[in-house]
N, C-alpha and C positions, 0 to 999 in steps of 0.2 A: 103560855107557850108549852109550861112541860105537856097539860091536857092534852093541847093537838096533837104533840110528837107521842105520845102514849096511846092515843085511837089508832095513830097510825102505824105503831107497829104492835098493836093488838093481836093479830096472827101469832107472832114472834111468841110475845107474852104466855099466851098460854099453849105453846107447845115447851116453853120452859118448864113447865109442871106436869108435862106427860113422861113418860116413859120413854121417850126416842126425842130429846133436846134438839134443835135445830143450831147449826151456827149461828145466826143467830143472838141467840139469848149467850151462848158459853164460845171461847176462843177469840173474842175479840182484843183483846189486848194480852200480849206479851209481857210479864210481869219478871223483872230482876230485882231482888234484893242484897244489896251490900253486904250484912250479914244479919246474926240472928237478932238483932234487937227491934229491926224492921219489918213490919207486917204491911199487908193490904188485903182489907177483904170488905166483900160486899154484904152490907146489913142494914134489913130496914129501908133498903132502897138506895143506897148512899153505897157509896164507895171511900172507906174509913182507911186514911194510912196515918202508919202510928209507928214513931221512931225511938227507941230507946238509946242513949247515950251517941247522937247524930255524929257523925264523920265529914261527911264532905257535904257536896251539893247534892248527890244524887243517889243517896242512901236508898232512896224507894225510885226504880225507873218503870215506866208502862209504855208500849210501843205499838204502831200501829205503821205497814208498810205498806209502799204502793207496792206494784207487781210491772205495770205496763205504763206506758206515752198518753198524758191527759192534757189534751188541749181545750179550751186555752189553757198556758199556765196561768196558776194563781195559786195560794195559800190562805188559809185561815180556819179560827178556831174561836171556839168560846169556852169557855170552863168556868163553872159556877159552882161557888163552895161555900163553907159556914165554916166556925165552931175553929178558928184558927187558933191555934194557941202554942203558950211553947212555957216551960218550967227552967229557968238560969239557975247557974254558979255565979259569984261576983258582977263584975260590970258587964252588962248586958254587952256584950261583943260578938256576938255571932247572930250575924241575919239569918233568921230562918228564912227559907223562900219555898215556894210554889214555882215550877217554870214550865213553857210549854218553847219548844224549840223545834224547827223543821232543818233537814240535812238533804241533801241528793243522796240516794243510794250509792254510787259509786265514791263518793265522798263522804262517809257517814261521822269524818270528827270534826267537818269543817260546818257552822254554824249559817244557814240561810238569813237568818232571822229568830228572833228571840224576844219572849216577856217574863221577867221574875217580877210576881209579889211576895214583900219581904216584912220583914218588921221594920226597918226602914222607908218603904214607901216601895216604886215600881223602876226596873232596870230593863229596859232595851237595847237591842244586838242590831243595827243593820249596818252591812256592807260593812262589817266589820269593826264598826262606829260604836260605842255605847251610850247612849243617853239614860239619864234619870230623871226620875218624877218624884216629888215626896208625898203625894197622895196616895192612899193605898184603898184602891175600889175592891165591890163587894165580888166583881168576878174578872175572872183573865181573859184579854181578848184581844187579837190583833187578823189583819188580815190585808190582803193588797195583791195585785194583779199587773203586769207587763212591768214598770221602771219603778212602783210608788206601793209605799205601806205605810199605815197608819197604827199605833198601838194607842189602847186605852190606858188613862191616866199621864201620857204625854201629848205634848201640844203640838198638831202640823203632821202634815207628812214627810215623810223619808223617801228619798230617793234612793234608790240600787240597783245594782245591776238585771237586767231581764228575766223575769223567771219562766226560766223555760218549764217543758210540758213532762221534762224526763221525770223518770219514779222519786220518789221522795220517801223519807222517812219522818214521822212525827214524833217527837219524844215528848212526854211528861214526868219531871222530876219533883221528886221533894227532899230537902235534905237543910243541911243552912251552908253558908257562907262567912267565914271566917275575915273579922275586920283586923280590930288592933286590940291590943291589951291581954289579958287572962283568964278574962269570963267565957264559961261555956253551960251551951243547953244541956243539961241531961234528960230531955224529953218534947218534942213536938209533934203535934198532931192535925190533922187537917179532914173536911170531909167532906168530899166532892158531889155532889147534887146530878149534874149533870155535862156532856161533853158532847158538841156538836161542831161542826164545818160547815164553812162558808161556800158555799161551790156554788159552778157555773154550769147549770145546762146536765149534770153528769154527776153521778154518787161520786166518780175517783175514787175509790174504796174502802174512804175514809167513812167506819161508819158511825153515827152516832147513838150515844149511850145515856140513858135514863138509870140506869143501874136497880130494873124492876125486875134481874135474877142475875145470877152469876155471869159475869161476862169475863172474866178471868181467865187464860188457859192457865 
C-alpha cells in the first residue's frame, strides 16, 4: 500500500526537494505542543513524537480541517505506527495513548467519535458511549458513514447519531492518560509511518500522509 500511495503522489515528492515546495509536501498538519518537553518532527520518513515528562492526553496535538459541505457524510482514518514505547516511575499508572478524534467545526470540544491505543489495550467514543478492547493492534483505525461505525480492535458496530456532510475537524493526539495510584511516565514515544482517510467519491480535504518530507506547518 505505502508503494502505490507513494507513485501516486510522486509529483508532490519531488517538488519537496526543489526550491519552490508545494503544499503539498509542507503545511499539512497543524502541529500544537503542550509544552517544551514535547517534540514532533519528521525523519527518515516517519513522523517521530517524543514527550518528555507527559501531562495530560494531548501533549503532542496534529490537526487537519475541513473548510466546506462534503457529502455524503462519512468519517475515517487509518494511522499506522511502530516503535511504541514509554519509560515509568512506580506502578505503571498512566496509559499512554495514541488517539485520532473527529469534532464538527462549529463544535470543536464535542467529540464525534473516537479511538485511543494505549498501554492498556484500545478505547472508543461513540454517541458519547465509551467502549474498551484489551487488544492493542499494530495500527489505529476506525471509520463509518450515515447511522454506523465500526472501530478496530472492538467487536460490532455502533450506532450514532447521523453524520452529516458539515466541516469537520480531525485531531491526532499523543500524551497518556492518568488511572489510579502514583506511577508516572517520565517519557513516551511513538512513530507514525503513515496517515490516510477513508473517503467517498471526493478528497474532503483530508489529505493523506507518507511523511516522505516535511508536512508540518
Amino acid at each position: 500500500m505505502k508503494r502505490l500511495i507513494i507513485f501516486l503522489f510522486a509529483p508532490f515528492i519531488l517538488a519537496c526537494g526543489s526550491d519552490d515546495p508545494t503544499i503539498m509536501c509542507v503545511g499539512i498538519w497543524e502541529v500544537e505542543l503542550l509544552h517544551e518537553g514535547a517534540t514532533a518532527e519528521v525523519v527518515d520518513g516517519v513522523l517521530q513524537l517524543r514527550v518528555q515528562n507527559p501531562k495530560t492526553d494531548h501533549d503532542i496535538r496534529l490537526i487537519q480541517r475541513q473548510t466546506d459541505y462534503h457529502t455524503p457524510g462519512h468519517l475515517g482514518i487509518y494511522v499506522y505506527f511502530e516503535n511504541f514505547d514509554s519509560e515509568t516511575t512506580g506502578p505503571n499508572n498512566f496509559d499512554m495513548q495514541l488517539t485520532s478524534w473527529y469534532a464538527y467545526n462549529y463544535s470543536p470540544n464535542d467529540i464525534l467519535a473516537a479511538l485511543s491505543i494505549g498501554t492498556f489495550g484500545v478505547r472508543a467514543i461513540a454517541n458519547n458511549i465509551t467502549y474498551n478492547g484489551f487488544q492493542t493492534p499494530e495500527f489505529l483505525r476506525f471509520g463509518g458513514s450515515n447511522q454506523s461505525i465500526g472501530f478496530t480492535g472492538i467487536s460490532g458496530t455502533f450506532t450514532i447519531p447521523a453524520i452529516q456532510p458539515d466541516p469537520k475537524t480531525l485531531y491526532l493526539d499523543f500524551g497518556v492518560k492518568q488511572t489510579t495510584g502514583t506511577g508516572k511516565s517520565s517519557y513516551i514515544a511513538v512513530d507514525i509511518t503513515e496517515v490516510s482517510f477513508s473517503k467517498s467519491g471526493e478528497m474532503d480535504e483530508l489529505v493523506n500522509d507518507t511523511f516522505d518530507c516535511n508536512s508540518l506547518k
